[in-house]
PLY file of the C-alpha trace (Angstrom):
ply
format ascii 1.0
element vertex 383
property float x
property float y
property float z
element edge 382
property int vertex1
property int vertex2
end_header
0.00 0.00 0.00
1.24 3.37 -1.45
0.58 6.85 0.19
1.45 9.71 -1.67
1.90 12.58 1.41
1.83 16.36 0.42
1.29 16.96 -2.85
-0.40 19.24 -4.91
-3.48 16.92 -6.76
-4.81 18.04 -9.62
-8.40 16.21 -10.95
-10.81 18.75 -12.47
-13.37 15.96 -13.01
-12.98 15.45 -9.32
-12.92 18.78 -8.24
-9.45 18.71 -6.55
-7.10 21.13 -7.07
-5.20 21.26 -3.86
-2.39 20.12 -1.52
-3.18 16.52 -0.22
-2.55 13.28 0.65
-3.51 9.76 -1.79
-4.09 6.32 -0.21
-3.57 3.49 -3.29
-4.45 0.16 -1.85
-4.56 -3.35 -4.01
-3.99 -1.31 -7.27
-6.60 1.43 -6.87
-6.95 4.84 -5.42
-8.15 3.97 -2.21
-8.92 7.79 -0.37
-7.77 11.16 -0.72
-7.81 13.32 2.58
-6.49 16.45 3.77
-2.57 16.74 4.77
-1.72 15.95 8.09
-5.25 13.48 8.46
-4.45 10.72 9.91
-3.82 7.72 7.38
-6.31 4.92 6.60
-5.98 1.50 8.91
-2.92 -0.48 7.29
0.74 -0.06 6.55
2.03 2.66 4.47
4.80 2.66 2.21
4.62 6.81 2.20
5.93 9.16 -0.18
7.07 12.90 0.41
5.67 14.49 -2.68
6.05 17.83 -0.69
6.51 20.43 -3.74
5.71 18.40 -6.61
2.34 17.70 -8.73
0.45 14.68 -8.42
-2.08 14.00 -11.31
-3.66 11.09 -13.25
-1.61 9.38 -15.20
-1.58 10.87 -18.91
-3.03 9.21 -21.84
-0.78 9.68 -25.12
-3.70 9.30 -28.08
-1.22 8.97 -31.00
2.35 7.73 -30.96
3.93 5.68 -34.10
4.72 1.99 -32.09
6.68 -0.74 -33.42
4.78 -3.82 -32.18
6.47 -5.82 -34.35
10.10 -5.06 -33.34
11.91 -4.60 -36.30
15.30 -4.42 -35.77
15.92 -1.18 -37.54
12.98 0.89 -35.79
12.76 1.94 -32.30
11.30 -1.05 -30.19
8.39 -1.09 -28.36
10.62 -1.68 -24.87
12.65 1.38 -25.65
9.27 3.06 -26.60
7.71 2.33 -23.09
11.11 3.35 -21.40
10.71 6.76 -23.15
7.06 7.24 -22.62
7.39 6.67 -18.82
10.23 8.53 -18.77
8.30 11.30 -20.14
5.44 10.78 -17.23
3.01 8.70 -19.69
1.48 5.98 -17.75
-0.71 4.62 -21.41
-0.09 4.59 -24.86
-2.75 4.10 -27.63
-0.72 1.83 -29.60
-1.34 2.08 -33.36
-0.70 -1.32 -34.84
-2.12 -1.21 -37.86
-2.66 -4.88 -37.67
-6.10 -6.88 -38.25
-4.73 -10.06 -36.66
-6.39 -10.81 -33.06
-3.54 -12.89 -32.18
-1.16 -9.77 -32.75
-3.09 -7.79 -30.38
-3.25 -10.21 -27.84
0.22 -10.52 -27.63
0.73 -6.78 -27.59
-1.54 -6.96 -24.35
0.28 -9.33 -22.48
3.90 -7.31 -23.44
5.67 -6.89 -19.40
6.24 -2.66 -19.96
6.24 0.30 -17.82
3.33 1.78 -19.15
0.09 0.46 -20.34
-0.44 -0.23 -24.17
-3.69 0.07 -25.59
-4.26 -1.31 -29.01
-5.77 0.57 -31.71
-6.48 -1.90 -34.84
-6.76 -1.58 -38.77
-9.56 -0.03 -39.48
-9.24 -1.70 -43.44
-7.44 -4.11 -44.84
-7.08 -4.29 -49.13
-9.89 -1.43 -49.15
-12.15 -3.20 -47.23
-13.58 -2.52 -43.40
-11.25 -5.26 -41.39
-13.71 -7.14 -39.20
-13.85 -4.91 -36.60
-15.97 -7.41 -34.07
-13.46 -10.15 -33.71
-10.31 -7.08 -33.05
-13.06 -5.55 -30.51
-13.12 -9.10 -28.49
-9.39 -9.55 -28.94
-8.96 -5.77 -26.68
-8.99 -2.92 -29.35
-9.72 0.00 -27.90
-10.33 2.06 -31.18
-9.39 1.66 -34.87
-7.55 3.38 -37.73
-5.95 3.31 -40.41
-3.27 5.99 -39.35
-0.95 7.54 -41.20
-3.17 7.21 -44.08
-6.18 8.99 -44.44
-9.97 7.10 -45.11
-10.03 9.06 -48.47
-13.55 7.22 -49.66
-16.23 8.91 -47.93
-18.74 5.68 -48.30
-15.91 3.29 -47.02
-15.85 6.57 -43.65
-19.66 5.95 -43.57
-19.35 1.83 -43.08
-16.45 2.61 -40.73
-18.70 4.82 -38.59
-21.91 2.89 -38.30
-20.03 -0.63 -37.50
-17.56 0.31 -35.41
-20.79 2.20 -33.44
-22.54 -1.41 -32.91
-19.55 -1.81 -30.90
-19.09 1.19 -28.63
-15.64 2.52 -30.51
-13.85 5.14 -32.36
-12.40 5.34 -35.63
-9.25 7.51 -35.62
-9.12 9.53 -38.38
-5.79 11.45 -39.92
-7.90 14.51 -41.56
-5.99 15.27 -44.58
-7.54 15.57 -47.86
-5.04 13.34 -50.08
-5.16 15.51 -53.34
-4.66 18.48 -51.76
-2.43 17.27 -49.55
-0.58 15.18 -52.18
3.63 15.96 -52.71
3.31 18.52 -49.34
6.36 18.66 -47.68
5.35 21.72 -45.50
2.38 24.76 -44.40
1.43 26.18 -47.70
2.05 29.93 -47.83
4.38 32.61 -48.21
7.14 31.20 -46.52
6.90 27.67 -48.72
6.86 29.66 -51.83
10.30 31.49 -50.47
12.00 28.34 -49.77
10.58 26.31 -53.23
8.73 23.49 -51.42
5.63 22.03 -52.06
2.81 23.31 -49.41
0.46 21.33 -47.90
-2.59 23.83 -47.37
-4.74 24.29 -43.87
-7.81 23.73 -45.91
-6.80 19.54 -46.80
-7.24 19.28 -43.34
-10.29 21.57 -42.73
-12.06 20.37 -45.90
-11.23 16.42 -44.13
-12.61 17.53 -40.83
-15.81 18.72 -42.29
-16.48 15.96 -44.30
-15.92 13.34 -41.53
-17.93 15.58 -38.87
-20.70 15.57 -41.37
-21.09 11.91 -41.80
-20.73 11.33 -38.01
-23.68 13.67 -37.54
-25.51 12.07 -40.39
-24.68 8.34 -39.35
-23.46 8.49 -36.00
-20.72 6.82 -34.60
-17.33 7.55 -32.55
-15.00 9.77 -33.98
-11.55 11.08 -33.52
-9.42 13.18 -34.96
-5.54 12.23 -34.47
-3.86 15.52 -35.02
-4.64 18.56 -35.99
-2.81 21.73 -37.12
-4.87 24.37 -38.00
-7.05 27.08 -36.52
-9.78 26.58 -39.41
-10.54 23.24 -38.73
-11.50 23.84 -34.58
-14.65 25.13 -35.49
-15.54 22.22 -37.77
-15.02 19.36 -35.07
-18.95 19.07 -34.59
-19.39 16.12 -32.05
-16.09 14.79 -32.77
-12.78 14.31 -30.33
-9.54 15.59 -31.74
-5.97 15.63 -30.34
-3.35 18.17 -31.23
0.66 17.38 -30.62
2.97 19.12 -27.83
5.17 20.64 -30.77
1.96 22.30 -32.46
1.55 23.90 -29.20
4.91 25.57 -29.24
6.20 25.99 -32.85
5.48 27.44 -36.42
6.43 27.25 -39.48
9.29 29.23 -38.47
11.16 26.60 -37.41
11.51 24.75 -41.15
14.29 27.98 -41.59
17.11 27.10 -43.17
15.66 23.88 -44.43
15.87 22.17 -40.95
14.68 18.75 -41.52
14.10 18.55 -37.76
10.71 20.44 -37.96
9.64 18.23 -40.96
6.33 16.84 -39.58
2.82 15.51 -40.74
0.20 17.63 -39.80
3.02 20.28 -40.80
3.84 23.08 -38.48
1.70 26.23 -39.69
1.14 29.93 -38.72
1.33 31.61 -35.40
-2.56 32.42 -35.79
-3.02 28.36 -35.86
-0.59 27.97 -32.87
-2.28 30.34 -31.03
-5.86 28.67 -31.78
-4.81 25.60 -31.39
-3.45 26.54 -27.29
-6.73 28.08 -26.82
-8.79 25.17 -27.89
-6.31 22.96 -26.04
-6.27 25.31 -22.87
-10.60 25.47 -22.51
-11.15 21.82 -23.14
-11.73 20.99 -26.89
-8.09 19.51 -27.70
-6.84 16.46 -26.40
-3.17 15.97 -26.19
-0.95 13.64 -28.34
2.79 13.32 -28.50
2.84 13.02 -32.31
6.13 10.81 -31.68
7.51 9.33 -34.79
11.56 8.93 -34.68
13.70 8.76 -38.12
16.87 7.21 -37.52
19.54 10.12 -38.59
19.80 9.24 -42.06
16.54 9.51 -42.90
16.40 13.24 -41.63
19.92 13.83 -42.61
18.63 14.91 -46.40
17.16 17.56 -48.51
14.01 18.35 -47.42
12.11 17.49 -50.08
13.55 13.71 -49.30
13.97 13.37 -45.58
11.46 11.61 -43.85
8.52 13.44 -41.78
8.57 13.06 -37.94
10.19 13.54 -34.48
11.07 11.99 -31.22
9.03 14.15 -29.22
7.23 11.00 -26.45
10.07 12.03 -23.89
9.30 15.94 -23.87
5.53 15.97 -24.92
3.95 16.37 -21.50
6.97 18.61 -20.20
5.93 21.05 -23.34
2.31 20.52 -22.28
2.34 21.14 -18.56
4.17 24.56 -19.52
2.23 25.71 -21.97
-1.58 25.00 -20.29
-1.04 24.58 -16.73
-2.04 21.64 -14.45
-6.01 21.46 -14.73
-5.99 21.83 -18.64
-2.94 19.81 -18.65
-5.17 17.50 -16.51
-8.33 17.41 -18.95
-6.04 17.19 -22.41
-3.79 14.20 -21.35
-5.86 12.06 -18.75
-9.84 12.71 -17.89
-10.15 13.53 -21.67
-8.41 10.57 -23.12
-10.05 8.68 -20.89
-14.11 9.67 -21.80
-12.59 9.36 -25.52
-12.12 6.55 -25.52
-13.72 4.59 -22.56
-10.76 3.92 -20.49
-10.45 2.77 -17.14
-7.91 4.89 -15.71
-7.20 8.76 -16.30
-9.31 9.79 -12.97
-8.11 9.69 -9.28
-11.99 8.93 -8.11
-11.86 6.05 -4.97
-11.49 2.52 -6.59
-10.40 3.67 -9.80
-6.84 2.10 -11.41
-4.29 3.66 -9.22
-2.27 4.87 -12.71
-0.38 8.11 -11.53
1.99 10.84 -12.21
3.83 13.03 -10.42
6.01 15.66 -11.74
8.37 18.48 -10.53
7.49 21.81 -12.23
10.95 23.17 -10.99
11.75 27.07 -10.76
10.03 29.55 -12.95
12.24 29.27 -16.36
12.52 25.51 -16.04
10.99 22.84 -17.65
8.09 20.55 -15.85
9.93 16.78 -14.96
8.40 13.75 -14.77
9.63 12.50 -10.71
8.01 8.48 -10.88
4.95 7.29 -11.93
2.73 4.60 -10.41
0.86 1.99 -13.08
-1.53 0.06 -10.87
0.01 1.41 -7.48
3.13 -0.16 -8.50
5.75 2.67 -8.99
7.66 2.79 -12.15
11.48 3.52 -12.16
12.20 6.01 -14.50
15.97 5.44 -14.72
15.67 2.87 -16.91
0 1
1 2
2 3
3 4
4 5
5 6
6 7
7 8
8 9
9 10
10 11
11 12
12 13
13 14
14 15
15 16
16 17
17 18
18 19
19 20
20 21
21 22
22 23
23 24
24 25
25 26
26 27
27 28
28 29
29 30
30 31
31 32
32 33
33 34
34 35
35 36
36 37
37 38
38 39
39 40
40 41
41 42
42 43
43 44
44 45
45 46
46 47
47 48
48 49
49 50
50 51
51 52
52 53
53 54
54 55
55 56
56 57
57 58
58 59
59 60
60 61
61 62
62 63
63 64
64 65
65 66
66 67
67 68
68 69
69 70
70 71
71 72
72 73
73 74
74 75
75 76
76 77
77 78
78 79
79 80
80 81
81 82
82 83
83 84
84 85
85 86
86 87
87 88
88 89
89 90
90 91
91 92
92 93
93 94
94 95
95 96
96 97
97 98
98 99
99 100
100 101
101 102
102 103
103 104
104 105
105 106
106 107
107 108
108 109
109 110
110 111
111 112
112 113
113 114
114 115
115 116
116 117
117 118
118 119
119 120
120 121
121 122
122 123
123 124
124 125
125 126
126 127
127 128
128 129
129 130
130 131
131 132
132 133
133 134
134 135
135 136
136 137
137 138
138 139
139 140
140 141
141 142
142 143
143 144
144 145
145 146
146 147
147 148
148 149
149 150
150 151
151 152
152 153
153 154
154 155
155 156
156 157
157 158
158 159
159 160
160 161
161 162
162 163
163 164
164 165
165 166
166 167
167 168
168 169
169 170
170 171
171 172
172 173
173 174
174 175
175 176
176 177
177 178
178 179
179 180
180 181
181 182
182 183
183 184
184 185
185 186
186 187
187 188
188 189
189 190
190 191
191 192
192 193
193 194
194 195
195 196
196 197
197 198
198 199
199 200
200 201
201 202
202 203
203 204
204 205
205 206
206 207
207 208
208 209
209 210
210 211
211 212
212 213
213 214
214 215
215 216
216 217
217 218
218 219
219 220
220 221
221 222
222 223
223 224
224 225
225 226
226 227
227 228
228 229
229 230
230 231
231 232
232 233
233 234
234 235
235 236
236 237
237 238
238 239
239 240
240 241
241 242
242 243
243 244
244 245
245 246
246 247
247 248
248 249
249 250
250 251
251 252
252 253
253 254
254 255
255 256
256 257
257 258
258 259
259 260
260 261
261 262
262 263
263 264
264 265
265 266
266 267
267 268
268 269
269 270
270 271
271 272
272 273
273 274
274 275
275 276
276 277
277 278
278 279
279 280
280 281
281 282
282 283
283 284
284 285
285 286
286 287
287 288
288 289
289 290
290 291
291 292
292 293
293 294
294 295
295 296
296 297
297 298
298 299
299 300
300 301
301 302
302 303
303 304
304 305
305 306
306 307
307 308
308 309
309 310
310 311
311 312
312 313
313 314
314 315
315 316
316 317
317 318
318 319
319 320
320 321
321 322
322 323
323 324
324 325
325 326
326 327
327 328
328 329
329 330
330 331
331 332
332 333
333 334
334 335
335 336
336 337
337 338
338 339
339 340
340 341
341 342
342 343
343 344
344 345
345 346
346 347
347 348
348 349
349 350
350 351
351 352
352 353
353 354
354 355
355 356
356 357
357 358
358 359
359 360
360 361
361 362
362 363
363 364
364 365
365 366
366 367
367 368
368 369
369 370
370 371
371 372
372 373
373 374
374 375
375 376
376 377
377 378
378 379
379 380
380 381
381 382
């Protein structure tokens, strides 16, 4: 039995905000009572936590996994290692697989944070049978990092994966206009000679998938998002936006820097600055958008080098910064968690006892993940 003694908890859905103390017993949050109350009957293995945050463990909704482990990607161990690192206590793992068996044996992987498979949503153009990878513990599907480009094939996807109670994950991108995009289209891709890819691909995706969810109903989510255009669009879907949205432009592809080669591409200041607000009052989940190149694949011209970052171990650092500890709190946990009907991302009495706690350090310094706890049991993070 775990208690956590003196820190600051943070659980808008459970209206705490405060300096206190957290009981986890037998894997779940047992009680949370005011500092200096005297503990629950039992032995304590206590915790000074004096100074530091103590929230629900985050929820990354999009992260590019390697559940096979080839040998030349980053593995799923080192993966895990990195996420908890980071202070993620779950991963939606994207397998793109339509094999039960596969996710079955990505569910009983031994790692320091929990993995939660997300299956093919299609497989040869066709919907994969999304009842037997529901019984075999998807938790959503998609067919990420490709877009559903046939709206009637986005129709199917919607109404059967509704019979079962789960999302489709959707990359909004319109694939003609986005087609040969290497960057934001504007002024500043013209300047440099690359090929833009414009905010309305992804605005004119958004509206057509909102639009058939409110026609046909269903569970929808958006996996990243870029720009300020599509936020009003959303309709009754979910929709995550990355860490490095949140903090860069298209300012940083200067000088050709391969670096800040991603997919949504970093765009305007205006779409930065809508994005944090949307993130900030409640309509943006938050996603690490991690997708590591070895070196030479981003050592290249741009037009050649591959899109992505390794952004899992600095994600929630980024995030705590930018939005503060309740937002911070709804994007990466309680939000995740009604998304996409998980147990955990809540410190409520007999929930999963899946917790963070971070130092935010001295005004100019970055937020730091201290330990996290995955089912009471607390995670090393020297690994």
């Amino acid at each position: 039995m775990i208690a956590l003694k003196g820190g600051h908890i943070c659980d808008p859905e459970q209206g705490l905000d405060a300096v206190a103390d957290l009981y986890v017993r037998d894997g779940a949050v047992s009680a949370i009572m005011p500092p200096g109350s005297p503990a629950p009957a039992g032995e304590w293995t206590a915790y000074d936590c004096t100074g530091l945050l103590v929230v629900p463990g985050p929820i990354d909704t999009l992260c590019h996994c390697n559940p096979r482990d080839e040998p030349w990607r980053e593995s799923l161990a080192d993966l895990a290692r990195a996420a908890a690192r980071g202070g993620y206590t779950a991963l939606l793992a994207f397998t793109g697989s339509a094999d039960p068996a596969a996710l079955a044996a990505l569910l009983g992987r031994d790692l320091p944070v929990r993995l939660h498979p997300v299956a093919a949503l299609t497989v040869g153009g066709r919907l994969a049978d999304l009842g037997l990878l529901a019984d075999a513990g998807a938790v959503a599907f998609s067919d990420w990092p490709e877009p559903v480009a046939d709206a009637r094939l986005m129709r199917s996807a919607l109404e059967y994966a509704a019979g079962l109670g789960l999302p489709v994950i959707v990359r909004p991108e319109d694939p003609e206009l986005g087609r040969g995009g290497v960057m934001h289209e504007g002024a500043r891709s013209f300047g440099m000679g690359l090929r833009g890819i414009p905010a309305v691909a992804e605005a004119v995706a958004v509206a057509r998938d909102a639009l058939l969810q409110q026609a046909f109903g269903g569970r929808l989510h958006f996996a990243a998002i870029s720009a300020a255009a599509s936020i009003p669009l959303l309709g009754n879907a979910t929709a995550s936006v990355t860490a490095h949205h949140l903090l860069l432009t298209e300012a940083a592809v200067a000088g050709y820097n391969t670096a800040a080669k991603l997919r949504p591409p970093l765009r305007t200041e205006q779409d930065r600055a809508a994005l944090l607000a949307a993130a900030r009052d409640g309509r943006l989940l938050l996603a690490s958008g991690h997708h590591p190149s070895p070196p030479e694949e981003k050592d290249r011209e741009y037009d050649y080098a591959s899109f992505g970052a390794e952004t899992i171990g600095s994600a929630l650092a980024v995030a705590l910064e930018v939005l503060g500890p309740p937002a911070f709190v709804r994007a990466t946990a309680s939000g995740p968690r009604a998304a996409f009907g998980l147990p955990a991302g809540t410190l409520s009495p007999g929930s999963p006892a899946d917790v963070s706690v971070f130092a935010l350090g001295s005004p100019g310094a970055k937020p730091q993940a201290v330990f996290t706890l995955i089912a009471g049991k607390r995670t090393s993070l020297d690994a």
